[in-house]
C-alpha positions as CSV (number, residue, x, y, z in Angstrom):
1,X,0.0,0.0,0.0
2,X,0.7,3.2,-0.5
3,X,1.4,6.3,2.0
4,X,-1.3,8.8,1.2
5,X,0.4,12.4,0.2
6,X,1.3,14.4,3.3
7,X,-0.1,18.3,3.2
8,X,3.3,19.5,4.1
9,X,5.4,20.6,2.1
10,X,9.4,19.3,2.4
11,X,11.5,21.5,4.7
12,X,14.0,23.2,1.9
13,X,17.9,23.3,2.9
14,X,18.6,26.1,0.5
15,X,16.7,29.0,2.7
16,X,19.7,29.8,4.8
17,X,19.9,33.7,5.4
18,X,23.6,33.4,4.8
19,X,22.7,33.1,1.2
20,X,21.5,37.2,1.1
21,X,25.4,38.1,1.3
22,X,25.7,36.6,-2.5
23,X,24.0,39.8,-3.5
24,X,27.3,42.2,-2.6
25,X,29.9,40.5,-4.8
26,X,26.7,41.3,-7.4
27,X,25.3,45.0,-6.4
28,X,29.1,46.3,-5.3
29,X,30.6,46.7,-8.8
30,X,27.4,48.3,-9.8
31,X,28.1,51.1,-8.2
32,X,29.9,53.2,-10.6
33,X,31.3,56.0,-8.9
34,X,33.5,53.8,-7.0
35,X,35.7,53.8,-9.7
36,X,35.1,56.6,-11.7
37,X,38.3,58.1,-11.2
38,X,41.8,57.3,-12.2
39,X,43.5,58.4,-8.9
40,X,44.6,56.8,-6.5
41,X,47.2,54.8,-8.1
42,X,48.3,51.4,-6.9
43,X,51.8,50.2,-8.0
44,X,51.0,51.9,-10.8
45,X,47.8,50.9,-12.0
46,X,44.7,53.1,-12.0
47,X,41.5,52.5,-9.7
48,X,39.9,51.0,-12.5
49,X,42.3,48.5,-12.4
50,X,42.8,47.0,-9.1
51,X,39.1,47.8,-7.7
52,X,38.4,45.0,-10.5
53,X,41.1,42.8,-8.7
54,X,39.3,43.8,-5.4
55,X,36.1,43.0,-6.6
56,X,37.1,39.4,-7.5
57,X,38.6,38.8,-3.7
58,X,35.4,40.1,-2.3
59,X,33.5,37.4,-4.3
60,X,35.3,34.7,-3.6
61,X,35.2,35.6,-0.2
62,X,31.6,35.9,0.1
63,X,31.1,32.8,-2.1
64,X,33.4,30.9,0.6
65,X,31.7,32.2,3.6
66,X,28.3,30.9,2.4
67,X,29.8,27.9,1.4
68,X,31.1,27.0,4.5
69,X,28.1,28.4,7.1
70,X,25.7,26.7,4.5
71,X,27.2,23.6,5.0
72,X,28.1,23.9,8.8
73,X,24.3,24.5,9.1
74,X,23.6,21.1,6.5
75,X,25.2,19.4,9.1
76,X,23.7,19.5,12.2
């Protein structure tokens, strides 16, 4: 026999409020007048350039912190 079809829905992992700091690697470099300007200069390179570089740490970084909480939380 079959169980008849429970009115509850599944309890979803993926709802973890750690998951809402994705969106500053995303909004961040949207914001254009943080680099609109070619001073200051790091070793050289304008602000263009190494926010880009900075931009790239700060999503890995928020990609590894979710990562990790999201599954610290998966495993209890």
């Amino acid at each position: 026999m079959t169980t008849p079809p429970s009115d509850q829905r599944p309890v979803r992992s993926d709802r973890s409020p750690w998951n809402w700091l994705l969106l500053v690697p995303i909004v961040i470099p949207l914001i254009t007048a943080l680099y609109n300007a070619d001073e200051p200069r790091l070793f050289g390179f304008p602000l263009f350039y190494w926010l880009q570089l900075a931009f790239i740490v700060l999503g890995v970084a928020s990609t590894t912190i979710v990562y990790r909480m999201g599954k610290r939380r998966g495993g209890r």
